[in-house]
Structure formats: structure tokens, C-alpha cells
C-alpha positions as CSV (number, residue, x, y, z in Angstrom):
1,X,121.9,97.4,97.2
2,X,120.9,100.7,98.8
3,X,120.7,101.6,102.2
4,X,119.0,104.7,103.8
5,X,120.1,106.1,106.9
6,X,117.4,106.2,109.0
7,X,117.2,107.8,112.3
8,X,114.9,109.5,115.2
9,X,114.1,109.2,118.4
10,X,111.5,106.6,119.4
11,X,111.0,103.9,121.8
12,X,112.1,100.4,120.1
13,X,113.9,99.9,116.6
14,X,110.5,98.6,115.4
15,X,108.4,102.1,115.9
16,X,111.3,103.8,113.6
17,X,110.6,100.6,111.0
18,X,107.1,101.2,111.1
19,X,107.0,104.8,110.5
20,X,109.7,105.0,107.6
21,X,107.0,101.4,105.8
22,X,103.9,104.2,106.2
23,X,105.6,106.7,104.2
24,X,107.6,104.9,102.0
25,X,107.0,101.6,101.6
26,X,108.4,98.1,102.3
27,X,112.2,98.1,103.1
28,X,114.6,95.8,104.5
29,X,116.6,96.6,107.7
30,X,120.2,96.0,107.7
31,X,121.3,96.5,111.3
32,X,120.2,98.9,114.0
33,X,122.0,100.9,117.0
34,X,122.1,104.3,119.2
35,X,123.5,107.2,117.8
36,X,124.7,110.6,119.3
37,X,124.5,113.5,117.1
38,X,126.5,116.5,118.4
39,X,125.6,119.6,116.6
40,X,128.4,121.7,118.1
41,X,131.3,119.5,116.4
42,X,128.7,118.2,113.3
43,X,129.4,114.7,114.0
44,X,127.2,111.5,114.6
45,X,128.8,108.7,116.2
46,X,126.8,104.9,115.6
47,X,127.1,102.8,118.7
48,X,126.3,99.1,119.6
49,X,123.3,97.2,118.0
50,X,119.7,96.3,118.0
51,X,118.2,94.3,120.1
52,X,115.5,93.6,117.2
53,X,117.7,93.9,114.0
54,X,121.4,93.3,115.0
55,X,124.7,95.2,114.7
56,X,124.4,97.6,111.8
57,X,125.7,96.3,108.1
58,X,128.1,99.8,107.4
59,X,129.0,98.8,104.1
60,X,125.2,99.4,103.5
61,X,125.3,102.5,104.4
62,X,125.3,104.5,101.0
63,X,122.3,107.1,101.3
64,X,122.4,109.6,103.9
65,X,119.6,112.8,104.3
66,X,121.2,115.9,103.1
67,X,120.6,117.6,106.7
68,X,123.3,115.7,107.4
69,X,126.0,116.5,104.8
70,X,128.2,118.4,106.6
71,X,128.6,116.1,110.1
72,X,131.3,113.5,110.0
73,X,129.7,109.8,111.0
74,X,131.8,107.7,113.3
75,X,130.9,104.1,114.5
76,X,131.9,101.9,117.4
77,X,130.5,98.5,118.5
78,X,130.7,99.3,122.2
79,X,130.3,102.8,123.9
80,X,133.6,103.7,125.6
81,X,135.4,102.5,123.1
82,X,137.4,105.0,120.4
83,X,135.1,105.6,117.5
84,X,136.3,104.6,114.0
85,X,135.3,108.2,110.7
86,X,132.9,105.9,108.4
87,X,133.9,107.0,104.6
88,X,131.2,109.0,102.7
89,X,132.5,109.6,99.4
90,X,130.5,106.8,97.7
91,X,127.3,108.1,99.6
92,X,124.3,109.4,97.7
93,X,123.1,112.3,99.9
94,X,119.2,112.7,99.1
């Protein structure tokens, strides 16, 4: 099973949901969360959960925009806690 990273900054979960269904069509949501991209060390660390779709399912986590090739993705359930380097070599960058 696929899953597209999917990221930008809105209000709720939902309103990201909405927008990516408009253009592309129906998908299902496996998890949600805050994430900090820091362009000066071309990483994005994944934090916490959603309030509407749960922690995020990582091991769905297999397509990832091509703007993004070069940053390192971390996650961590709980801010303040030491991130863990998610492994892209199985990812299909698109």
C-alpha cells in the first residue's frame, strides 16, 4: 500500500485532507502530526499526532515529493524528546 507524504500549513488536519481529495481524488489517511522543516540543516522532523487521524503509520510512509529529496526525515512521538532518522531507501520520490 502507498503512502504520500503530505504536508502544508493549514489550520486542522482535515483542511490538508480536503485540499490533497480536490486535486487528486479519494485517499485514505494513515496518521497525522506537526512537522518542522529546517531548511538550513535539510531536515524535517515528524512530531506527535492528530487530533483527527491519530499518530502517523511510518511504515506507510513510501512516497515522498521530490522537493524534498535531499532533507533527512526524523520522527518523535513527543516534542522534547530525541528524534529517531526515518529510512528512505525504499521511498518512491515523485
Amino acid at each position: 500500500m502507498t503512502g504520500t507524504f503530505v504536508y502544508g500549513e493549514v489550520w486542522q488536519h482535515k483542511d490538508l485532507l480536503e485540499a490533497w481529495q480536490q486535486r487528486n481524488g479519494y485517499c485514505k489517511v494513515h496518521g497525522g502530526g506537526w512537522y518542522l522543516l529546517d531548511k538550513e540543516r535539510k531536515t524535517i522532523t515528524l512530531y506527535g499526532s492528530s487530533g483527527d487521524y491519530g499518530e502517523p503509520k511510518l511504515a506507510f510512509l513510501n512516497r515522498i515529493p521530490d522537493t524534498l529529496k535531499e532533507y533527512a526525515f526524523y520522527y518523535t512521538p513527543i516534542l522534547g524528546l530525541p528524534p529517531n532518522r526515518l529510512p528512505l531507501e525504499e521511498v518512491e520520490w515523485y
